[in-house]
N, C-alpha and C positions, 0 to 999 in steps of 0.2 A: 460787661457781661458777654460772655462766648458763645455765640449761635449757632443752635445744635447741629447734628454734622445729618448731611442728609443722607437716605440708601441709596445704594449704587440704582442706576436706572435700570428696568428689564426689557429687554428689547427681541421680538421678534419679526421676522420679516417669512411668510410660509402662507400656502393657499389653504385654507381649516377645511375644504373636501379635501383631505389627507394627511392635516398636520392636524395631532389630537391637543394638543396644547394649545395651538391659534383657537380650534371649536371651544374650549374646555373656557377661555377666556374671555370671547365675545361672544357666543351662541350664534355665531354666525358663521352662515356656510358662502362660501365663495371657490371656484374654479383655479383663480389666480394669485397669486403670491399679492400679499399688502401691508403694510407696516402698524406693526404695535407697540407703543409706549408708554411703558407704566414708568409714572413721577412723582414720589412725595403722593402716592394714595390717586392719582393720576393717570387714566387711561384713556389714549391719543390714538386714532385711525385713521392710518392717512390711507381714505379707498380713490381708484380711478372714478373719472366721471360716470364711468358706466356704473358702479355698485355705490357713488356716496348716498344717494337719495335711498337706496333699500337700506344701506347700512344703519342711516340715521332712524331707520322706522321699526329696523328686526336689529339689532346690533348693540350689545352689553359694552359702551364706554359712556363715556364723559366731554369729551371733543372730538370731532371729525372735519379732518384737513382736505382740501382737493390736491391730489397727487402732480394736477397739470401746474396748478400754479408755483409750487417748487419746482416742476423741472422748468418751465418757461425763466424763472431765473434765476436757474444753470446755465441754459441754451442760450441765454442773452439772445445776440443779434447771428448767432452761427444756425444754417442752415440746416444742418444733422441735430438730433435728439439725442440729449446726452445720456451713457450707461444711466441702468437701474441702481447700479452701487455709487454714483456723484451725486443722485438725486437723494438717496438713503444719506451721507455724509453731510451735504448741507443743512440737510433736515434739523439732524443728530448737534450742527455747529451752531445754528442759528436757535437750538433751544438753549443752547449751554451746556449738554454734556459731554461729561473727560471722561468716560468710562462706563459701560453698561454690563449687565449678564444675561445674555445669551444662550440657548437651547445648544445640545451636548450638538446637535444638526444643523447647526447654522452657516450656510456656504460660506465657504472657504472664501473666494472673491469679494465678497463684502466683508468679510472680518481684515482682510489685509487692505483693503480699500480706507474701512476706519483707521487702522491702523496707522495707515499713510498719514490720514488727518488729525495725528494724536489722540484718536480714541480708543481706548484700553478696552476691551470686551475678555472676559473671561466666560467660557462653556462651565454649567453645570453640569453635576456627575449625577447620573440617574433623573428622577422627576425633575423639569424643570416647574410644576407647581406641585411641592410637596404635598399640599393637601388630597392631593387628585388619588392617593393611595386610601385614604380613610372614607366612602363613602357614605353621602346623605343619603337623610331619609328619601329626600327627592329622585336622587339616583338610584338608590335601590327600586324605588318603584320602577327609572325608566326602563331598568333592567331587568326586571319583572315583565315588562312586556317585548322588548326584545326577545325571550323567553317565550312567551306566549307564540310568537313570530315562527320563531325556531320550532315550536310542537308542530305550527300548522305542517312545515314543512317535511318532518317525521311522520303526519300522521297519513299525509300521500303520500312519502313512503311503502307504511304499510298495509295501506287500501291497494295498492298498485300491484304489488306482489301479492297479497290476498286472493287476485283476479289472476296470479298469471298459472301458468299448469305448465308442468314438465312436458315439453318431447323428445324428439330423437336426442340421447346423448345427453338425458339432461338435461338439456336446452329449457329455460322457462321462456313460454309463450304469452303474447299478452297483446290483447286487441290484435289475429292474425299478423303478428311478427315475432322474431326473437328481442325477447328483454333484455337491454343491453344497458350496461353503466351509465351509458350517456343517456339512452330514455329516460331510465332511473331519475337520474340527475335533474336531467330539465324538469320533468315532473314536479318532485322538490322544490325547486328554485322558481316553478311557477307559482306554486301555491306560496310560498314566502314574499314573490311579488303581490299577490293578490292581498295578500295579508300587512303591506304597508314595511316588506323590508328588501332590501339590495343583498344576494346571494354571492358570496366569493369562494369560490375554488372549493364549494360541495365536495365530499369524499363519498363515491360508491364504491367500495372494492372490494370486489366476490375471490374465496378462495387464496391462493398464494400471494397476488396482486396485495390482499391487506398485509400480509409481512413487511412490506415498506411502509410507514406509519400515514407518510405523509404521499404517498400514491394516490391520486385521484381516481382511479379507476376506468377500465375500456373494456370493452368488448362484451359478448354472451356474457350474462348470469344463469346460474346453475342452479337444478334445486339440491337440496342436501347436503349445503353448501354453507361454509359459513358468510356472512356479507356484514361488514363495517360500513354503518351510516354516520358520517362526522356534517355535520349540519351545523354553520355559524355566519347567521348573517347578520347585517346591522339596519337597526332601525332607521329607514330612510331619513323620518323626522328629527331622531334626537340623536344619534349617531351612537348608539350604543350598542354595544354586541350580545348577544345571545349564541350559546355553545355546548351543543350536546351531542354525545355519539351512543348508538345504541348495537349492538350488535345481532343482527335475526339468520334465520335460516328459513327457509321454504321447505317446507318437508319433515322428513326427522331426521333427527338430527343421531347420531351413533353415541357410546358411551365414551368415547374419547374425545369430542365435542363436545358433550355436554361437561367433561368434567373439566374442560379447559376453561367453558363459559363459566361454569358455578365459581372453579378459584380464581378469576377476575373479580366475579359478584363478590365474594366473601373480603377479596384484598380490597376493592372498596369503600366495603358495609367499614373494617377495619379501621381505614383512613379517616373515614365519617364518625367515627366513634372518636378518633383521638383527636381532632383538629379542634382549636381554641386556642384563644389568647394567650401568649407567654410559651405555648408548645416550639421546639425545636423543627424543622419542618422537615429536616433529613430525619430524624430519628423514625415519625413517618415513612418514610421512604422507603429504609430499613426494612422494615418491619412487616409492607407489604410484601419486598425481595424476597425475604426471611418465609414468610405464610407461602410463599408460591412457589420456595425450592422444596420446604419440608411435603409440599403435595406433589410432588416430582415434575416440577416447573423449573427449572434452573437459568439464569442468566448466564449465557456466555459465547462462546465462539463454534458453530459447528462449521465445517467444508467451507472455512475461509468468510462467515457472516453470523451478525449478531440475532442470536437467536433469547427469547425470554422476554423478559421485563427490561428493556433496556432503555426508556426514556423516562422522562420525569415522571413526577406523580400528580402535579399540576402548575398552573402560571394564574397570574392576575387577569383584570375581566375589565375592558370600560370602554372607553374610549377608542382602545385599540385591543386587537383581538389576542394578543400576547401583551400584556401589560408587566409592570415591577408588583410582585418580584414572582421567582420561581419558588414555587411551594416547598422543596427541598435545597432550597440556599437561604434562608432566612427563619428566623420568630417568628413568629406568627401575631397578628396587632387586629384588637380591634376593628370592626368594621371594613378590612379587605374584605374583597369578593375574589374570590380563588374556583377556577376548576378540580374536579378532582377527578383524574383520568386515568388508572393502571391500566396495563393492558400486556398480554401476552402474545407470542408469534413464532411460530413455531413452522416451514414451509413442509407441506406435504398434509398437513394437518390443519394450517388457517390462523390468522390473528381473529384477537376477541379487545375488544376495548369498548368499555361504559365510562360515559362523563356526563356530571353532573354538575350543576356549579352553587357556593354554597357563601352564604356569609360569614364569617371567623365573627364571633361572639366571645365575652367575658367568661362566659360557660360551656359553650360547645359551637358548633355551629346550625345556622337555619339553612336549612334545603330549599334555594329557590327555584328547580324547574320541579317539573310535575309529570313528566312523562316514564308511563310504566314500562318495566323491563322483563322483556317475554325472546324467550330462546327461538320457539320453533313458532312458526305461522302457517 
């Protein structure tokens, strides 16, 4: 009788405070890089002395190794501590595997290390845990409040600016100083602390500043101005992301602002009407490009910069704040969580971007944030 043939092993070696596969797999947060081995339904952690004891008490495996006693013998009776990639090899030899799969990220120094020791590692292309694309009911929820996380931080936002008043030049004032991107900012990212989440690279950017998508923003805010709020932090606890941008003005807003902001709202409203299961995700895409030239929005090149709609229409949501896949390179599948983010940009005049993030359904999709879209404050 022929014994069945077993799966290759899956192997990663990443610290989960930054690697979303390491968290995704043991729900366990660690600083430092530490080894995982899935075998035949089999998941091995080999943490340092310092995390095996937490590991074993917060930490989704099945075995947990102490990482001193394989390297002590590596080290034998030599003085020096042997690399992190001879202590990873022995490991990998003394369980018996001839081959594992590996994250598309997996250093380079340790794959040539195995390599050395005859073991085959082949990188995965895209998800290294397939399923992590289709989310649970669980994870929806966590991202439901990630989300929640993310309003608090919009919603002083717009109490902050509510309080500030134009002076000289425009200038908005606010508690006896000028309102500046960075007050902004802090602001936001304090109340997202206080609210149970970690704030990365807040976007405030008043005026021409928001023409670059991804500009963080500086200096004076203006009123009668347009301002880009990109707000996406991760929940401290569960390491999921929350992602929304709103776009406001202080003041009034002119009829060529406003109608820049309505045909972002309408391209959108647009996107949200056709997003589902089985849909093409460029055709999307299209289709907002399409609604925002015929309203005299055009993409394209003006005095040497891209001017319009020229970034996606949105990206994936989870784990990591840009997730697989991009909303206009793929079908569209069940139970993704996707952004949906047009946005126009036009210098002299201001960018306008609204995001929302939504779940892809058999039928259409569900709107998981909840925060209302208001032009002028």
């Amino acid at each position: 009788m022929s014994t069945p043939k077993t799966k290759s092993a899956r192997l990663m070696v990443a610290a989960s405070d930054t690697d979303a596969d390491m968290l995704y797999a043991t729900k366990f947060w660690a600083p430092d890089p530490f080894i995982f081995l899935q075998r035949n339904g089999k998941r091995t952690l080999v943490l340092s002395d310092l995390e095996i004891d937490r590991g074993r008490k917060q930490a989704d495996a099945d075995e947990f190794v102490m990482f001193s006693e394989i390297e002590r013998e590596v080290q034998g009776k030599s003085k020096k501590a042997p690399p992190y990639e001879k202590v990873l090899a022995h490991f990998l030899r003394k369980r018996g595997v001839k081959s594992a799969t590996v994250p598309a990220n997996f250093p380079l120094r340790y794959a040539e290390e195995l390599a050395a020791n005859k073991i085959r590692v082949r990188a995965t292309n895209g998800f290294f845990w397939p399923e992590r694309e289709a989310k649970s009911k669980k994870e929806i929820k966590m991202m439901g409040h990630a989300l929640r996380i993310t309003e608090k931080g919009l919603k002083r936002a717009i109490e902050v600016l509510k309080q500030s008043k134009p002076g000289s030049g425009k200038r908005l004032h606010w508690r006896g100083k000028t309102l500046t991107s960075e007050i902004l900012r802090a602001e936001i990212d304090s109340a997202i602390l206080r609210a149970g989440g970690v704030s990365l690279g807040t976007i405030v950017a008043g005026g021409d500043q928001a023409c670059d998508p991804h500009e963080r923003g500086f200096g004076p805010l203006y009123a009668d101005s347009l301002i880009i709020l990109d707000v996406f932090p991760r929940d401290a606890k569960t390491g999921y992301f929350g992602d929304m941008t709103r776009t406001v003005l202080r003041g009034r807003a002119s009829d060529a602002q406003r109608k820049l902001w309505e045909t972002v709202k309408a391209g959108q409203a647009l996107a949200l009407r056709q997003i589902k299961a089985g849909v093409d995700g460029m055709t999307i895409h299209k289709a907002i490009q399409e609604l925002f030239a015929r309203r005299g929005f055009p993409t394209e090149i003006r005095k040497g910069r891209r001017v319009g709609f020229f970034h996606g229409t949105g990206h994936g949501l989870g784990l990591e704040i840009h997730e697989h896949p991009r909303l206009q390179k793929v079908v569209l599948k069940d139970r993704q969580v996707l952004t949906v983010e047009p946005g126009l940009y036009y210098p002299g005049l201001g960018g306008v971007r609204l995001e929302d993030v939504v779940l892809v359904t058999k039928t259409g999709c569900k709107i998981l944030s909840r925060f209302p879209k208001q032009l002028e404050i």
